[in-house]
DSSP file (Angstrom, degrees, kcal/mol; ACC not computed):
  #  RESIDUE AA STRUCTURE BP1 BP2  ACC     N-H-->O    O-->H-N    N-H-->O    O-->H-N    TCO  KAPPA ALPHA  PHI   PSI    X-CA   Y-CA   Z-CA
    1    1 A X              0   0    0      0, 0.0     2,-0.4     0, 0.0     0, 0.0   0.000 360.0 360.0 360.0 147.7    0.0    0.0    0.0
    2    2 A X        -     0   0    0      2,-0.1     0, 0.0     1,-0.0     0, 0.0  -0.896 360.0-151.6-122.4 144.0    1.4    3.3   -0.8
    3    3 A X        +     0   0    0     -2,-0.4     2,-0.6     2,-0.1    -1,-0.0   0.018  57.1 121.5-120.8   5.7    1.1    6.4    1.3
    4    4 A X        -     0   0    0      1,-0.1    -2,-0.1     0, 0.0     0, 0.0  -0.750  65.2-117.5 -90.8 126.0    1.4    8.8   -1.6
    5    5 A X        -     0   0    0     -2,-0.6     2,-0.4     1,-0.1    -1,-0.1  -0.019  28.1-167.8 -56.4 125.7   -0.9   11.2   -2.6
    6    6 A X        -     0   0    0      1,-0.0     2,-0.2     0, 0.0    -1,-0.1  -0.946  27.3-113.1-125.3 162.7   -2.6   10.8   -6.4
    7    7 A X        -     0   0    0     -2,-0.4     2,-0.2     1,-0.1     3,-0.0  -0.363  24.7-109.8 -89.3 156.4   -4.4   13.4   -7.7
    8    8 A X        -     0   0    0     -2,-0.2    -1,-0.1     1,-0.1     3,-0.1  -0.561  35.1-102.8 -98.2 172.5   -7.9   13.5   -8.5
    9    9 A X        -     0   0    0     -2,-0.2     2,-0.2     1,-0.1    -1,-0.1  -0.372  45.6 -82.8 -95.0 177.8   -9.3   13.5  -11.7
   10   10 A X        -     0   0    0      1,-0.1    -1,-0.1    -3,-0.0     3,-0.1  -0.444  32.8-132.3 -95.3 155.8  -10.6   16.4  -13.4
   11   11 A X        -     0   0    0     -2,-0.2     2,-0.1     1,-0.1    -1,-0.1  -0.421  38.8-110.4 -75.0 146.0  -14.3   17.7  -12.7
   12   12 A X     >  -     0   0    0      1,-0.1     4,-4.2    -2,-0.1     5,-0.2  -0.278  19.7-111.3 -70.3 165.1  -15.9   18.4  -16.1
   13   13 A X  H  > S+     0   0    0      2,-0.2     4,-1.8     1,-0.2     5,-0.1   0.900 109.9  56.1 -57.3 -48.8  -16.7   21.5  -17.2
   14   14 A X  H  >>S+     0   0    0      1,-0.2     4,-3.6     2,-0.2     5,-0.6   0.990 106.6  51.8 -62.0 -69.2  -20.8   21.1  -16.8
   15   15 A X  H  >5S+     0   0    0      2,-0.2     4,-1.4     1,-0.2     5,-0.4   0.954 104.9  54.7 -67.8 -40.9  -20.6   20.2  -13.4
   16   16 A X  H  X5S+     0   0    0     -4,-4.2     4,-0.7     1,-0.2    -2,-0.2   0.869 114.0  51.9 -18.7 -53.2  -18.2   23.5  -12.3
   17   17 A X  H  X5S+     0   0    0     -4,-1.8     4,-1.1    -3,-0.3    -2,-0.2   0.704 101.3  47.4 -30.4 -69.2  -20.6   24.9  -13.6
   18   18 A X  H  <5S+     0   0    0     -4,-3.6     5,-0.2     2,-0.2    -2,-0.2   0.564 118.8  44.4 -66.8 -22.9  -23.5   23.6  -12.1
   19   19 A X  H  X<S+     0   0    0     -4,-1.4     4,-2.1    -5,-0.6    -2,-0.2   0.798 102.6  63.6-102.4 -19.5  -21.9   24.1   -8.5
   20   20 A X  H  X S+     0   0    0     -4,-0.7     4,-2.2    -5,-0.4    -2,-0.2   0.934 114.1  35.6 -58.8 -73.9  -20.6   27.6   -9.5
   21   21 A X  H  X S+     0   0    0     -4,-1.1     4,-1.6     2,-0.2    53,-0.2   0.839 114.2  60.6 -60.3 -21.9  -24.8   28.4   -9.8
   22   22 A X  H >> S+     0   0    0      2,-0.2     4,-3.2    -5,-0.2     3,-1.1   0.870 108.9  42.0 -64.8 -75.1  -25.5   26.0   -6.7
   23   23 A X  H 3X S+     0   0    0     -4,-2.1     4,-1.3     1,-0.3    -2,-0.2   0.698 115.8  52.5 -65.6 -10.2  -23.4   28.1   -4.7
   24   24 A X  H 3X S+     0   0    0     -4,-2.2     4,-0.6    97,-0.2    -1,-0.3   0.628 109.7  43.4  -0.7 -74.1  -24.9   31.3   -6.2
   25   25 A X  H <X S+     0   0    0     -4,-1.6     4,-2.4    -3,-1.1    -2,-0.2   0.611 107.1  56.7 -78.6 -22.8  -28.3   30.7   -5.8
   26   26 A X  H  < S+     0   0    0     -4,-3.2     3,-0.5     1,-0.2     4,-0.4   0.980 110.5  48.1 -84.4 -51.9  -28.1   29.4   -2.2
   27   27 A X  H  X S+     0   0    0     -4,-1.3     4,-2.9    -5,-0.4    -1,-0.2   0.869 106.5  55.4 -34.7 -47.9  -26.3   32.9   -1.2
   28   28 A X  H  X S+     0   0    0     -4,-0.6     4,-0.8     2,-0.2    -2,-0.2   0.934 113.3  47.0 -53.8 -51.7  -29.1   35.0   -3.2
   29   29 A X  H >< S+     0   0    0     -4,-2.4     3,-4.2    -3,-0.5     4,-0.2   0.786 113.4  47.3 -53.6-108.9  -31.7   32.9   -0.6
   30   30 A X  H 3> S+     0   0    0     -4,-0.4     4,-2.3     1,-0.4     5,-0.2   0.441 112.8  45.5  -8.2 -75.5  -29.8   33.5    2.2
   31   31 A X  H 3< S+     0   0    0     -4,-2.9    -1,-0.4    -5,-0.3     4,-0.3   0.588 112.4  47.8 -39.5 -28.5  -29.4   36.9    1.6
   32   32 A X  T XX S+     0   0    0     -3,-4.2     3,-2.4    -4,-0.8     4,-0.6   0.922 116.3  50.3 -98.8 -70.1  -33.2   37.7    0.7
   33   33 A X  T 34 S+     0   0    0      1,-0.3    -2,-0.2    -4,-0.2    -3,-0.1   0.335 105.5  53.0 -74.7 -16.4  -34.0   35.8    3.6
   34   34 A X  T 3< S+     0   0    0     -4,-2.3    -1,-0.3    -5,-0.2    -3,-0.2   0.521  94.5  74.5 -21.8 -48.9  -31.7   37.5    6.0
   35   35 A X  T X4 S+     0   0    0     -3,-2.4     3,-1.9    -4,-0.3     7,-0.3   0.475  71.4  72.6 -49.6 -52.8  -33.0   40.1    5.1
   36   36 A X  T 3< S+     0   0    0     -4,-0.6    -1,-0.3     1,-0.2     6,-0.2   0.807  88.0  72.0 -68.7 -20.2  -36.3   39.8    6.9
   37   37 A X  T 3  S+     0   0    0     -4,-0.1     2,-0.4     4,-0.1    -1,-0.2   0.663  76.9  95.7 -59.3  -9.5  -34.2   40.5   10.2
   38   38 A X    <>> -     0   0    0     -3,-1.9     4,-3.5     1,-0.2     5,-0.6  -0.770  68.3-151.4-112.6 113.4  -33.9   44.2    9.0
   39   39 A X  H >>5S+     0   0    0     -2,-0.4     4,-2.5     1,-0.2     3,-0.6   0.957  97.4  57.3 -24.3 -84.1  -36.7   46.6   10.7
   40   40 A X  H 3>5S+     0   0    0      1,-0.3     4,-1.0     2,-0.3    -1,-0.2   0.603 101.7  55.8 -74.2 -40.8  -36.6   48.7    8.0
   41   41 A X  H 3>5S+     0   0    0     -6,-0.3     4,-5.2     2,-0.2    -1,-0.3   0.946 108.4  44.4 -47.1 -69.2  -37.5   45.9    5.4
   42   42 A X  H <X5S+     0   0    0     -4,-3.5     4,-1.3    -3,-0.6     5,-0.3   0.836 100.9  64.2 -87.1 -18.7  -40.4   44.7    6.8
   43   43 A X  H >X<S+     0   0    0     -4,-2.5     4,-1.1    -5,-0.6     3,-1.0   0.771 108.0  44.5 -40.8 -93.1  -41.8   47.9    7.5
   44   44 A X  H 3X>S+     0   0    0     -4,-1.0     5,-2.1     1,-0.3     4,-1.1   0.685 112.5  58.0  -6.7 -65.8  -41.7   48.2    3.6
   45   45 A X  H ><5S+     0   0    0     -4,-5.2     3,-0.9     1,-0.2     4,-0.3   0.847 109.2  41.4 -32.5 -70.7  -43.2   44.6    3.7
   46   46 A X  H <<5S+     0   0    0     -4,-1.3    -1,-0.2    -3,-1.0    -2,-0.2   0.857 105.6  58.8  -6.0 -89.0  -45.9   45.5    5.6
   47   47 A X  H 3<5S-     0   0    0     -4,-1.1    -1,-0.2    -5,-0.3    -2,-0.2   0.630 114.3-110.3 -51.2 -17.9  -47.0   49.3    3.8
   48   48 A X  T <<5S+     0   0    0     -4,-1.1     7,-1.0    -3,-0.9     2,-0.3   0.753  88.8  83.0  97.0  26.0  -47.4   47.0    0.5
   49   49 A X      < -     0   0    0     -5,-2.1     2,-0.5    -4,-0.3    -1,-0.3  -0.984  52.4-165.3-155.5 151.8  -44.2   48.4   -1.6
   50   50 A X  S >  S-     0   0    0     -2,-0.3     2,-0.6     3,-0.2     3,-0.5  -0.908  72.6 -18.9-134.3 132.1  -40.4   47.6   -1.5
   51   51 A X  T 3  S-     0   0    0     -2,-0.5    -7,-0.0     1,-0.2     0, 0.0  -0.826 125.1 -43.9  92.7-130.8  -38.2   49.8   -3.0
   52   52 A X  T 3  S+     0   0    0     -2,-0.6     2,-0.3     2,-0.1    -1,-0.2  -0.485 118.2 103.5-142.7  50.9  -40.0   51.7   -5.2
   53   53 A X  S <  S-     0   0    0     -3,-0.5     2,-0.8     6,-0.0    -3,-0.2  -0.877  70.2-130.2-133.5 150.2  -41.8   48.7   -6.4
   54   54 A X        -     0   0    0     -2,-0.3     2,-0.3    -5,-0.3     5,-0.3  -0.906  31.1-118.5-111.4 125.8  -45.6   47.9   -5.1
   55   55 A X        +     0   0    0     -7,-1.0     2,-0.2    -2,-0.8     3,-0.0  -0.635  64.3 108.5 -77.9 132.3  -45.8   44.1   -3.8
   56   56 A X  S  > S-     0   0    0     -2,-0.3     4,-1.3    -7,-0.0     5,-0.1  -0.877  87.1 -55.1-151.3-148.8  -48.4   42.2   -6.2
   57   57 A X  H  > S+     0   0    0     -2,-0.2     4,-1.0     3,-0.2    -2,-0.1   0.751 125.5  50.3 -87.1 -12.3  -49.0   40.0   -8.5
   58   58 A X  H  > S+     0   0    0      2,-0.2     4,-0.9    -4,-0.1    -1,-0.1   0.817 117.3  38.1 -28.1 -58.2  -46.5   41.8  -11.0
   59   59 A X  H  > S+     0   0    0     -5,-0.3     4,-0.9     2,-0.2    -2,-0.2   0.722 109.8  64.4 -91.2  -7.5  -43.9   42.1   -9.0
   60   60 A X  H >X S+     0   0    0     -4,-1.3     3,-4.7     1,-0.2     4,-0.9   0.968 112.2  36.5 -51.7 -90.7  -44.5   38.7   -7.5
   61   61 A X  H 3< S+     0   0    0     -4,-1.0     4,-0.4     1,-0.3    -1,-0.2   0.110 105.9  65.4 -23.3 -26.2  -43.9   37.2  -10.5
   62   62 A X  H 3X S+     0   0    0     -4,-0.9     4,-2.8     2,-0.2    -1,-0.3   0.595 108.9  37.8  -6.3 -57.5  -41.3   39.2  -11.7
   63   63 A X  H <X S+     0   0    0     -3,-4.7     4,-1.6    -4,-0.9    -2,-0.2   0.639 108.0  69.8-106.3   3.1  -38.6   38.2   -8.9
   64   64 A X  H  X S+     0   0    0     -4,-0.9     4,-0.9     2,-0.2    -1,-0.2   0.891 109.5  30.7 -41.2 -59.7  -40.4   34.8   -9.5
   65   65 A X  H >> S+     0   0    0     -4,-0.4     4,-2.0     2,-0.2     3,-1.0   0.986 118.5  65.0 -85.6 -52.9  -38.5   34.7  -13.3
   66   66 A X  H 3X S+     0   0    0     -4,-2.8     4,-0.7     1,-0.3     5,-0.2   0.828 116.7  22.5 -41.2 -58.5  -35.5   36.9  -11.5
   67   67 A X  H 3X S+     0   0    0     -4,-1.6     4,-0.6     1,-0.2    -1,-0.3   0.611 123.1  57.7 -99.2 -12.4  -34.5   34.2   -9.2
   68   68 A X  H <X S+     0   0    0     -3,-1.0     4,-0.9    -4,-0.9    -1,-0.2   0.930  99.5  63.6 -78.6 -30.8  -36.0   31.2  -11.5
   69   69 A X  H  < S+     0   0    0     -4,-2.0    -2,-0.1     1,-0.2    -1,-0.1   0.893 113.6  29.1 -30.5 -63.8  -33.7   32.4  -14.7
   70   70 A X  H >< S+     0   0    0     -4,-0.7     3,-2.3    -5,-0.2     4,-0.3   0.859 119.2  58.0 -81.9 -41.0  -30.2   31.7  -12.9
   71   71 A X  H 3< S+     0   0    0     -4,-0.6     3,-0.4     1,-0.2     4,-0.3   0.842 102.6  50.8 -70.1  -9.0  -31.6   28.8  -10.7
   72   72 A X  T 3X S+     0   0    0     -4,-0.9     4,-1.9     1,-0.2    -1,-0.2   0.623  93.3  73.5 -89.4  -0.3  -32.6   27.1  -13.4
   73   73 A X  H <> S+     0   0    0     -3,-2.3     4,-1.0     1,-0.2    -1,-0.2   0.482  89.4  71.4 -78.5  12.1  -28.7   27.5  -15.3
   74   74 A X  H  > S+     0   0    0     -3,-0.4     4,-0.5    -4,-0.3    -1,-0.2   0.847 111.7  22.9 -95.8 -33.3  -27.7   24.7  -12.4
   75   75 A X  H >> S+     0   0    0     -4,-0.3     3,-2.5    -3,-0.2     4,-1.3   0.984 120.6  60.7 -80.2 -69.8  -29.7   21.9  -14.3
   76   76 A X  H 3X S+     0   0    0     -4,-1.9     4,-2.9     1,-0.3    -3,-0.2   0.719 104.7  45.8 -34.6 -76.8  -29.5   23.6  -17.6
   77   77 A X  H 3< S+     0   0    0     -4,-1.0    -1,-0.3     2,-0.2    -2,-0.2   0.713 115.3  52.4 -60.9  -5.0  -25.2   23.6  -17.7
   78   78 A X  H << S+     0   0    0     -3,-2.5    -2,-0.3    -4,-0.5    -1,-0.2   0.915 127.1  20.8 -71.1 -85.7  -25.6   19.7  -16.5
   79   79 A X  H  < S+     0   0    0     -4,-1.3    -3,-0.2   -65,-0.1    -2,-0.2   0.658  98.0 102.1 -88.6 -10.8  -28.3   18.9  -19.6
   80   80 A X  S  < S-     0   0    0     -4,-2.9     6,-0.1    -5,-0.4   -66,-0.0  -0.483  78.2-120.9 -80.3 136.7  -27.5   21.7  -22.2
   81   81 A X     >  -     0   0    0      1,-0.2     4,-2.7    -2,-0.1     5,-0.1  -0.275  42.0-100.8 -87.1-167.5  -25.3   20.4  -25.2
   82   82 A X  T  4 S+     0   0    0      2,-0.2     4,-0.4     1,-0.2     5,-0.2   0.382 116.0  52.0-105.6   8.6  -21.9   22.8  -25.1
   83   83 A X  T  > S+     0   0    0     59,-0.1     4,-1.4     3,-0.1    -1,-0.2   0.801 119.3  39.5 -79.4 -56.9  -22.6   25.5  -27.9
   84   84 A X  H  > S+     0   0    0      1,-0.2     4,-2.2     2,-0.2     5,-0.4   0.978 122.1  39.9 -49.6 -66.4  -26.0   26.2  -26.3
   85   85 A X  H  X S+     0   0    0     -4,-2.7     4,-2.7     2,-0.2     5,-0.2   0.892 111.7  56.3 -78.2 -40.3  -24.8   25.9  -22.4
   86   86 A X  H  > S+     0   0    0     -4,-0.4     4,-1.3     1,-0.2     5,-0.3   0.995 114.4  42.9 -51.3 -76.0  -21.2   27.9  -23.0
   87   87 A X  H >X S+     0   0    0     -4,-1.4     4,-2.6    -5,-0.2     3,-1.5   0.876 111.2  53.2 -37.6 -63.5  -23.3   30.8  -24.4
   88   88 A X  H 3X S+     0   0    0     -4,-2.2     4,-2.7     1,-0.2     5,-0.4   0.973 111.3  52.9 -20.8 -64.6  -26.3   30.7  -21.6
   89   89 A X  H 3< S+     0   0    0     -4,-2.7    -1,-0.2    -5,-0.4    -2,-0.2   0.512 108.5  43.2 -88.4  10.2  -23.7   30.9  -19.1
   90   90 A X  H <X S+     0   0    0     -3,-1.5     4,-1.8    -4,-1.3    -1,-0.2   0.699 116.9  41.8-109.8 -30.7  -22.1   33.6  -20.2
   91   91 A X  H  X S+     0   0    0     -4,-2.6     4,-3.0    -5,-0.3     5,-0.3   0.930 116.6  48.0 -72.7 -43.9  -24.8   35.7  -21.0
   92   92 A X  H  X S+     0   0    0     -4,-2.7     4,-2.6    -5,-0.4    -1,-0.2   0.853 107.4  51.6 -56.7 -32.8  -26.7   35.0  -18.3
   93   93 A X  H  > S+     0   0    0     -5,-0.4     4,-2.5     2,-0.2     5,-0.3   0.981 112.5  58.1 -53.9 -75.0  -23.8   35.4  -15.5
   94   94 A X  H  X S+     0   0    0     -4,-1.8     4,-1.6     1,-0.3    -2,-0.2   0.691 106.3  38.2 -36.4 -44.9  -23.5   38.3  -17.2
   95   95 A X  H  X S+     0   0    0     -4,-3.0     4,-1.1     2,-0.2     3,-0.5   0.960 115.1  55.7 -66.5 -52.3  -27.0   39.8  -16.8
   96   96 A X  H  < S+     0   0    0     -4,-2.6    -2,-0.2    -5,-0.3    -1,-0.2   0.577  98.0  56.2 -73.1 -24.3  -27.3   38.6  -13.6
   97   97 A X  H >X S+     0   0    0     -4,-2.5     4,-5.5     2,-0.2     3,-2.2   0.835 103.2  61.1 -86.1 -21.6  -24.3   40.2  -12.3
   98   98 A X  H >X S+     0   0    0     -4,-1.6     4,-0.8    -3,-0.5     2,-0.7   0.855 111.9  42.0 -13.9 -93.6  -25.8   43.8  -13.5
   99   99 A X  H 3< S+     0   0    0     -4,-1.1     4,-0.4     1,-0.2    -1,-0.3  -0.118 105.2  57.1 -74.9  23.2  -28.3   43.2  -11.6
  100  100 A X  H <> S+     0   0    0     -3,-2.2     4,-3.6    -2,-0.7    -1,-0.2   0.392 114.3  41.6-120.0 -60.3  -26.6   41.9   -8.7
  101  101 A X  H XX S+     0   0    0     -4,-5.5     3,-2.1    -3,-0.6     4,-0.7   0.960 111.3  54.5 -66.4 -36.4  -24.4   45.2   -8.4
  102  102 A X  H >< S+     0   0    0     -4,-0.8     3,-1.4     1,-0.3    -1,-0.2   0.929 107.3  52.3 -37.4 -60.0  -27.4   47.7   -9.2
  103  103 A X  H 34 S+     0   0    0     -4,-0.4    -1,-0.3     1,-0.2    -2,-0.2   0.671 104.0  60.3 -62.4  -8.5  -29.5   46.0   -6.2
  104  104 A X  H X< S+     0   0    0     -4,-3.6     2,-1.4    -3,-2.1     3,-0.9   0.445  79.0 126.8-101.6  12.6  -26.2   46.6   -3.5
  105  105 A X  T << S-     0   0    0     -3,-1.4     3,-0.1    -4,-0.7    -3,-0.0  -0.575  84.8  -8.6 -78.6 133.8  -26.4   50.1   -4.1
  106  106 A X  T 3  S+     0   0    0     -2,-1.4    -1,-0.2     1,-0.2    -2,-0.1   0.280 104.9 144.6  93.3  -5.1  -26.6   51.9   -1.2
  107  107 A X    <   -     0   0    0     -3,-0.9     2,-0.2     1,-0.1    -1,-0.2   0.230  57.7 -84.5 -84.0-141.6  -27.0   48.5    1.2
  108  108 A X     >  -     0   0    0     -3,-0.1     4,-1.0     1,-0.1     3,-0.4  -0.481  47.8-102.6-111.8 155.5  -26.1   47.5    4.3
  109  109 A X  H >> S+     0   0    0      2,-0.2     3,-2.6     1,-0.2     4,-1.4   0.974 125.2  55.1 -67.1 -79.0  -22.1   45.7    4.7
  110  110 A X  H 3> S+     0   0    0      1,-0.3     4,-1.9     2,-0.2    -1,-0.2   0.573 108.0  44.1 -26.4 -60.8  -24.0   42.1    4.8
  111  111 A X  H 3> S+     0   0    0     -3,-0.4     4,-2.5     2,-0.2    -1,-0.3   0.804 119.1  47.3 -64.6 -43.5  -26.0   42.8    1.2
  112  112 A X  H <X S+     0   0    0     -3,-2.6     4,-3.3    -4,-1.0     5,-0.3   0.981 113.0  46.9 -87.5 -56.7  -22.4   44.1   -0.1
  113  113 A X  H  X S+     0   0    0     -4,-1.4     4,-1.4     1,-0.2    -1,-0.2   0.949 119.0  41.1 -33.1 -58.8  -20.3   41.0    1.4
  114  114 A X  H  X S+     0   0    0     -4,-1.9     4,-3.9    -5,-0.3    -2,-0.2   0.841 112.2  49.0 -78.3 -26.2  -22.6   38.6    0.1
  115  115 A X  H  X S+     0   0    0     -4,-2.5     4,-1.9     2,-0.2    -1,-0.2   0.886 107.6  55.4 -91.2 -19.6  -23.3   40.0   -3.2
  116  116 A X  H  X S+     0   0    0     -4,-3.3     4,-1.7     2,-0.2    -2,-0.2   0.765 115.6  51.2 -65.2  -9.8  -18.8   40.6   -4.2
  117  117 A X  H  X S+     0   0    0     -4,-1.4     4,-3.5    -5,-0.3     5,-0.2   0.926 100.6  47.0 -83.2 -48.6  -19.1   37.1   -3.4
  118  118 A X  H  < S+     0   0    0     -4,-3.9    -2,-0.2     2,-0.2    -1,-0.2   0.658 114.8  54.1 -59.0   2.8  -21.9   36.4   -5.6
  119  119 A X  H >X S+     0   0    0     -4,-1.9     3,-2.5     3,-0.1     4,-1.8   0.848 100.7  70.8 -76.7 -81.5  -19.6   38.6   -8.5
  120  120 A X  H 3X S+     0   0    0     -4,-1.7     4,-2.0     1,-0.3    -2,-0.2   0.527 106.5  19.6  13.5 -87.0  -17.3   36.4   -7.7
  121  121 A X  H 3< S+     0   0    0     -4,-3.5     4,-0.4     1,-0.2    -1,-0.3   0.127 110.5  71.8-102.5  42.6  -18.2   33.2   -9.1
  122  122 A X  H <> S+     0   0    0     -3,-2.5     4,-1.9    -5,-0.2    -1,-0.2   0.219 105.7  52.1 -97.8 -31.4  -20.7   34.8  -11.7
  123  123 A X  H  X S+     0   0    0     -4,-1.8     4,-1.6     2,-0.2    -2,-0.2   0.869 113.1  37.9 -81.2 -24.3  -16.9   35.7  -13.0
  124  124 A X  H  X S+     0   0    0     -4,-2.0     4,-3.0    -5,-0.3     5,-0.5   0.941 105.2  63.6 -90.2 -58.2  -15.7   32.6  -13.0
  125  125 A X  H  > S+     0   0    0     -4,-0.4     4,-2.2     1,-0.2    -2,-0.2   0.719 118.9  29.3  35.1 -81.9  -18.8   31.4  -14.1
  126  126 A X  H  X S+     0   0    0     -4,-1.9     4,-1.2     2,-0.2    -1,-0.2   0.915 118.3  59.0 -61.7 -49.6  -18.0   33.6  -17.6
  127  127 A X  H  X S+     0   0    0     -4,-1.6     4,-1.5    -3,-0.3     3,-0.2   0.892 115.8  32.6 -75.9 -58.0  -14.1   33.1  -16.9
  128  128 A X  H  < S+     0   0    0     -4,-3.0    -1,-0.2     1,-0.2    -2,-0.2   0.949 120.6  58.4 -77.9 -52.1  -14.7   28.8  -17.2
  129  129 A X  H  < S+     0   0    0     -4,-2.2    -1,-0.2    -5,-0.5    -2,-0.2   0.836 109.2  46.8  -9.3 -57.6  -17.8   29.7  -20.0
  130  130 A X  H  < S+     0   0    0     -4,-1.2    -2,-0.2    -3,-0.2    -1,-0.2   0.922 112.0  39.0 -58.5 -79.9  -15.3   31.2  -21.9
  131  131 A X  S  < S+     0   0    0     -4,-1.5     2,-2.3     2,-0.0    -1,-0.2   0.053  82.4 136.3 -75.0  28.4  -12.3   29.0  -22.1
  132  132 A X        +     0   0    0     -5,-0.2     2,-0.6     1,-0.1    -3,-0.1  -0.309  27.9 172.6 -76.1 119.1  -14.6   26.0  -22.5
  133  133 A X        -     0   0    0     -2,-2.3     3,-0.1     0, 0.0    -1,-0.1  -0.518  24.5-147.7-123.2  91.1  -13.3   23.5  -25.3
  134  134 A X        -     0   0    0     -2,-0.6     2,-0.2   -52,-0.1     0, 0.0  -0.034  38.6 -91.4 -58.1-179.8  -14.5   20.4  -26.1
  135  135 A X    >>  -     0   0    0      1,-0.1     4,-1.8     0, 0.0     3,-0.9  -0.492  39.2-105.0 -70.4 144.2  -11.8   17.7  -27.6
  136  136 A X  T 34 S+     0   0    0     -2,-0.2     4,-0.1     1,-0.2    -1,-0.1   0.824 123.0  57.3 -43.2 -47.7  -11.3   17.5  -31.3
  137  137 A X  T 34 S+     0   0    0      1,-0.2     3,-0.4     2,-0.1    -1,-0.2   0.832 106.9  47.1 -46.3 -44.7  -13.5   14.1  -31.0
  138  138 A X  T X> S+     0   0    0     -3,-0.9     3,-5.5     1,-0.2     4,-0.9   0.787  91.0  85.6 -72.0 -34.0  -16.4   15.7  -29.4
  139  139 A X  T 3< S+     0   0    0     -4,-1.8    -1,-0.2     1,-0.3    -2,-0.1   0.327  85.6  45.1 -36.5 -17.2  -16.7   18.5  -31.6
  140  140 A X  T 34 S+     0   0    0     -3,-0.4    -1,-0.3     2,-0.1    -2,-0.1   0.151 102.6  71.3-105.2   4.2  -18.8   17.3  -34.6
  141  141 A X  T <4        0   0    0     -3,-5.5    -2,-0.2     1,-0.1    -1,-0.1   0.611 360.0 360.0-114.7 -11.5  -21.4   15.6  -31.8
  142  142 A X     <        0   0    0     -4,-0.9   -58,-0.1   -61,-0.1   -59,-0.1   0.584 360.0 360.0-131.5 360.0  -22.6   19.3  -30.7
């Protein structure tokens, strides 16, 4: 028996991917849900409005497709074939981190922590997107 370390093999690209957006989404939960600990929030809650947005079935629905868009890119880079999923996940990272830095203006140190993390791997995300290459074998099969 040998006491030497082997290396492990490497994770495909799809599944990086898929845990890159895992760990993503579960911060954006956290974070909205955190969230409800702030006075000043549920106040908002309360009067009917957050932001300068009026709570209903618009806006329900609205951060419904906000948060369903990206959460669905964890199955999506898993089943999507790799012309399709490289593109998704970069445009989408991309949109998503817009709108990632537009909502931390002006919040609170928590909102700000959590969301340079969620730049973070929305950049790797693009970064891994990016340089993605199948093998010369695979190449005619997508």
């Amino acid at each position: 028996m040998s006491s030497t370390l082997q290396p492990l093999p490497p994770i495909d690209v799809r599944l990086r991917l898929s845990a890159l957006w895992t760990a993503t989404m579960i911060i954006v939960a956290f974070v909205d849900i955190f969230g409800l600990f702030r006075a000043d929030l549920r106040e908002q809650i309360e009067a009917g409005s957050v932001f300068m947005f009026e709570i209903g079935q618009p806006f329900m629905l609205g951060i419904v497709l906000y948060v369903m868009i990206p959460t669905l890119m964890i199955a999506a880079s898993i089943f999507l074939p790799w012309r399709a999923n490289r593109l998704l996940n970069i445009i989408v990272a991309a949109l998503f981190a817009i709108t990632i830095v537009g909502a931390a203006i002006g919040e609170w140190g928590y909102y700000l922590v959590a969301s340079g993390v969620e730049l973070g791997l929305l950049a790797v995300v693009i970064v891994l997107a990016a340089r993605w290459q199948l093998p010369p074998k695979l190449e005619t099969r997508n």
